[in-house]
C-alpha positions in Angstrom: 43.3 74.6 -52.2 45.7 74.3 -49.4 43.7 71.2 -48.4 44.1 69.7 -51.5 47.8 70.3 -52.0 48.7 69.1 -48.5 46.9 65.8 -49.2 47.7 65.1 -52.8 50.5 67.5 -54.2 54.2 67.5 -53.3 54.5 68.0 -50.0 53.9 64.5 -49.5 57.2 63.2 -50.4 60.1 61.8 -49.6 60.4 60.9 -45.5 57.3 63.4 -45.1 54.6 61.7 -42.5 51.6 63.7 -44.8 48.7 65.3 -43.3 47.1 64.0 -40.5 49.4 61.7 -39.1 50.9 61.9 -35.9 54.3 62.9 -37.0 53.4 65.4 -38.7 55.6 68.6 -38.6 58.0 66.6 -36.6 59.9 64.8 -39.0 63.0 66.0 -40.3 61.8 66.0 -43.6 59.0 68.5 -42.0 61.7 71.1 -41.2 61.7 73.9 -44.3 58.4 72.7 -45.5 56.0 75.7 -46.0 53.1 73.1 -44.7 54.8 72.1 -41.5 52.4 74.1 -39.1 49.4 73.7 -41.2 50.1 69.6 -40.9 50.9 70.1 -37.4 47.5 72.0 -36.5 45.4 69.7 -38.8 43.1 67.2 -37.2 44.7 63.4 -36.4 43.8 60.5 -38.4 42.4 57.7 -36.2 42.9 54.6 -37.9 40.2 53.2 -35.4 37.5 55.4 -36.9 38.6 54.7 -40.5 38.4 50.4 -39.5 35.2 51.4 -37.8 34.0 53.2 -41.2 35.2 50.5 -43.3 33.4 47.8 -41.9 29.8 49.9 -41.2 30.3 50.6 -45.0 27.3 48.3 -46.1 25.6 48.7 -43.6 22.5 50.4 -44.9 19.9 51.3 -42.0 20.8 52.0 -37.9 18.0 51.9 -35.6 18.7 52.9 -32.1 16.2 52.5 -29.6 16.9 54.9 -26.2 15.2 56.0 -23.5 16.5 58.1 -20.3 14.4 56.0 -18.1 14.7 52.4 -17.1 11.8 49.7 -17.5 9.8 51.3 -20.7 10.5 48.3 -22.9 13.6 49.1 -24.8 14.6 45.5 -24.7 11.3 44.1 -25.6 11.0 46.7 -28.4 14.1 45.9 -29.8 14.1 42.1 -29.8 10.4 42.0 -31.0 12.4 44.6 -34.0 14.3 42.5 -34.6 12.8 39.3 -35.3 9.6 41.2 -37.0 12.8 42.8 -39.6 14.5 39.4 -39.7 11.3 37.7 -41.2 12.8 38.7 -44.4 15.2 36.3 -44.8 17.2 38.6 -47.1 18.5 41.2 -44.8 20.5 40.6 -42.2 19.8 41.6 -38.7 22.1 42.5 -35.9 20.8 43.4 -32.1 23.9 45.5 -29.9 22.6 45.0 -26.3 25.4 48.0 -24.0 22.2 47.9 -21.3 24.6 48.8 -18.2 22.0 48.2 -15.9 20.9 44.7 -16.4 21.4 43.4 -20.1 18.2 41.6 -21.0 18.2 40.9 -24.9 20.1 37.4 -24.4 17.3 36.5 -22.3 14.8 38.0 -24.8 17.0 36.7 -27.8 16.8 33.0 -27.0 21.0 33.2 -26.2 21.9 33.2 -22.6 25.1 31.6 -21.9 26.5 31.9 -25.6 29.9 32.9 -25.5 31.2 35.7 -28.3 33.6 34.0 -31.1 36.7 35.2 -31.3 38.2 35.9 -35.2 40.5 37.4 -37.3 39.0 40.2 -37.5 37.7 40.5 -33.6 34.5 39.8 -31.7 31.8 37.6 -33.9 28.5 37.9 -32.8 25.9 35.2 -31.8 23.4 34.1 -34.3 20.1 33.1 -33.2 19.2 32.1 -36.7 20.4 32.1 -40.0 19.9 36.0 -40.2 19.7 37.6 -36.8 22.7 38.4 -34.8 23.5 39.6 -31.3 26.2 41.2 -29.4 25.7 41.9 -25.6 27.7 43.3 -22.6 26.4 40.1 -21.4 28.4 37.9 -23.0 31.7 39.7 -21.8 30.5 39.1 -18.3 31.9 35.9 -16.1 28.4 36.4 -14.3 25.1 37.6 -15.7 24.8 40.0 -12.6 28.1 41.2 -12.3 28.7 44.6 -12.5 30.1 46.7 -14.9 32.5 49.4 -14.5 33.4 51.5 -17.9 36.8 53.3 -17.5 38.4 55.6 -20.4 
């Protein structure tokens, strides 16, 4: 109930950030309010994770394939996955290649040297055909062997 009247009751007026955000409980407005340490406890919104959500909305299946070990066929399982699904010409199909250690599904893919389209709305994948897409470290790289180095 408290929940509910944070999000959609009163409190939510005036100069009042709301629930979630990070002003919450520092605002002027916020001083007085019976909510102000419930709003300032209460987990942050990141409007990241809700673009994120937004756009993996229709997405209907994710498939992962993992392994801890290096050299078991990950790659070769995946593009031979994805081209097997993709024979439907219906559904759409797209391959996210983060191999750290050598990214391999451009070669395996058919798309080595394709560069990523920038939009709008960010990073387009390459198509190998009308239905199958990929996205690879790769493609971020100036050279196919350099290394890469995640920080954050």
């Amino acid at each position: 109930i408290l929940y509910q009247e944070m999000v959609e009751g009163k409190p939510n007026e005036g100069d009042c950030p709301g629930y979630g955000s990070a002003e919450a409980g520092k605002r002027s407005a916020c001083q007085g309010c019976p909510y102000k340490q419930q709003c300032m406890a209460a987990p942050q919104v990141d409007n990241d994770l809700l673009l994120i959500s937004d756009r993996l909305k229709n997405v209907k299946n994710i498939i992962i394939v993992l392994s801890g070990k290096g050299g078991v066929g990950k790659s070769s399982v995946t593009s031979q996955m994805a081209y097997a699904l993709g024979a439907d010409e219906s559904k759409k199909i797209g391959v996210l290649d983060i191999d750290l250690c050598g990214p391999s599904i451009p070669i395996m893919m058919g798309c080595v040297g394709e560069d990523v389209h920038t939009s709008a709305e960010g990073w387009e994948p390459v198509y190998v055909s009308d239905n199958i897409s990929v996205m690879s470290i790769q493609f971020l790289l100036n050279k196919s062997n350099a290394p890469v180095i995640w920080r954050g």
